[in-house]
C-alpha positions, 0 to 999 in steps of 0.5 A: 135183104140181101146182093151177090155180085156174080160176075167177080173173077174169083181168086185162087192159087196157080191151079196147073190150067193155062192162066198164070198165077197169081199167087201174090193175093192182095194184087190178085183180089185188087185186080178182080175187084178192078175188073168187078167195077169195069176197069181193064184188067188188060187181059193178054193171051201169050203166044204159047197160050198163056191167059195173063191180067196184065193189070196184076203185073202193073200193081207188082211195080206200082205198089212196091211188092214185085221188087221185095223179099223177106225173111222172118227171123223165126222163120215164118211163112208170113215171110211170103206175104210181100203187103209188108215190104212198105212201111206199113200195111196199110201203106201197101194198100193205098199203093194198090188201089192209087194204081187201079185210080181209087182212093180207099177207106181203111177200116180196123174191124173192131166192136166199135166200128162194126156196125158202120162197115156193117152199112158200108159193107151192103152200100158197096154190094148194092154199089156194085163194088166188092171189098177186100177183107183181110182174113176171110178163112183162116190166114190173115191175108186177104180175101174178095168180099162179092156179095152179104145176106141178112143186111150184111149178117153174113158176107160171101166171097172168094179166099185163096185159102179156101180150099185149104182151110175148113170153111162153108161154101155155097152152091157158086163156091163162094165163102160163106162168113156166117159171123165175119168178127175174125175179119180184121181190116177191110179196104173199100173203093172209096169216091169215084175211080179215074182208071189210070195208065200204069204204063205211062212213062210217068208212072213207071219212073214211080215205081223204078224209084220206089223199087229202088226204095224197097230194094235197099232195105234190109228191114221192114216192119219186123222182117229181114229185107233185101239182101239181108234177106238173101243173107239169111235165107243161103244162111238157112238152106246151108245150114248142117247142124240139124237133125235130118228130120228137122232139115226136110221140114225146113223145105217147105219155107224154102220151096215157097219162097223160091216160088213167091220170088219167081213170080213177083221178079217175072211179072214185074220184070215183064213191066220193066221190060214195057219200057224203051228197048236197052233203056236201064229200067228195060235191062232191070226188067231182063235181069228180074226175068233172069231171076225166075229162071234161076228159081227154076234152076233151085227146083230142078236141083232137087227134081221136076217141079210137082214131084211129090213132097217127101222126095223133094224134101228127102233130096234137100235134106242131102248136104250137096244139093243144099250147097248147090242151092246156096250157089244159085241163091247167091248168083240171084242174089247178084243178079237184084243188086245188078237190076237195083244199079239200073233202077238208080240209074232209070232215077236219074 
């Protein structure tokens, strides 16, 4: 037996068209897997031309992730994974689908479980309901579980890592996971879903108050948080005791970080700023816009955006830029703190 849903919006990273990205991917699989079971995604062309989902914007807010920053101490990438600004992974995820109105099951891939999310893998298929699978391709991140062959022997889906990683597709593009044990969680809708309305005052008050929570910490589950974060990044940039070699390998952390901070400040500014005019949490929402366009301002100090690599790399390692970027990170520094008093004041 076998069942492919077709019709999922497929996930990937910002490919330069006119959609804006969702580079954030646990909310981009959430918000397709949403539409999959015909929720509104709250589909908005701006004025200029821009598709959005604005349903990945509300998910930034409600779970927490669009207000977080990390730092590995041993500076890895896994930094840019914002599923581990709550207490715990699995906190993240229940945050998720409570905003698209869904409980969820969780289930740890493991010999002894297999066989049950086997079954539960094809009921959901067959059910119409992808299932999000957390390292489909070769990060641990997560990935959209569309469709199973051979009674779920073998899974098929989309990967934002995709076309980065080594890994068989079939004919509509989808991933084929011909032996799924590298898979480590699963998250299933579970029960009947309520769509719910993020933008309700009620639930806007929630995320400002959780904002506020992930704002003040400056440590999650192993990772520098917050402004400890912030710390230690400037700390990073600014550093000129390294061979030139070593300093141009260090702008690939710092490229993506400036890019993860972007998009989850602006998107969930742009839910703040739904809320009444010059209300705090509005204004929270226009110092997180401020933030993007400061991140801008880090990428323009070494060229245009899209240049290639080794120039970007080659100006970085140049100790003048670094300190000018050390500046605009501290100016953004001081624009979160500024937007965190007028979260704790929208809780008041």
């Amino acid at each position: 037996m076998k069942k492919i849903l077709n019709r999922i919006k497929r996930i990937h990273f910002y490919e330069n068209d006119r959609n804006s990205p969702e580079d954030i991917v646990f909310l981009s699989c959430l918000t397709s897997l949403a539409g999959g079971i015909g929720m509104n995604v709250k589909r908005h062309i701006t004025e200029d031309g821009w598709t959005q989902r604005r349903l990945y914007f509300d998910l930034l807010a409600c779970t927490g992730m669009g207000f977080g920053l990390l730092w590995h101490p041993d500076h890895c990438c896994s930094c840019l994974d914002l599923t581990l600004v709550n207490d715990s992974h699995d906190e993240t995820i229940k945050r998720g689908f409570y905003g698209i109105g869904s409980d969820v099951r969780i289930m740890e891939n493991t010999p002894e479980t297999r066989e049950e999310i086997r079954k539960m893998l094809v009921d959901s298929i067959d059910a119409g309901r992808p299932v999000i699978a957390f390292g489909m391709v070769e990060p641990p991140e997560s990935g959209l579980v569309c469709g199973y062959e051979e009674d779920g022997g073998i899974l098929l889906g989309y990967d934002a890592f995709q076309n980065q990683f080594p890994c068989e597709k079939n004919e509509n593009g989808m991933v084929v996971l011909r032996d799924w044990t590298k898979v480590w969680k699963f998250a299933f809708v579970h029960g009947t879903p309520t769509p719910v309305d993020l933008g309700a005052e009620r639930f806007r008050r929630e995320a400002a108050a959780h904002g506020v929570k992930i704002m003040e910490k400056t440590e999650s589950q192993g990772y520098l948080a917050g402004q400890t974060a912030y710390r230690a990044w400037r700390d990073y940039v600014s550093d000129n005791s390294f061979s030139q070699e070593e300093i141009r390998a260090r702008h690939r952390l710092h490229h993506l970080l400036v890019g993860n901070l972007a998009e989850a400040r602006y998107f969930t500014g742009v839910y703040l700023e739904e809320s009444p005019k010059e209300s705090p949490t509005a204004r929270a929402g226009e110092l997180f816009r401020e933030i993007h366009n400061r991140c801008w301002k880090i990428w323009g100090v070494l060229g245009e955006y899209g240049d290639s690599k080794e120039s970007l790399s080659e100006k970085f390692a140049l100790p003048e830029n670094r300190a000018r970027i050390a500046e605009h990170i501290d100016e953004i520094s001081k624009l979160d703190q500024a937007a965190l008093q007028y979260l704790k004041e929208a809780c008041q």
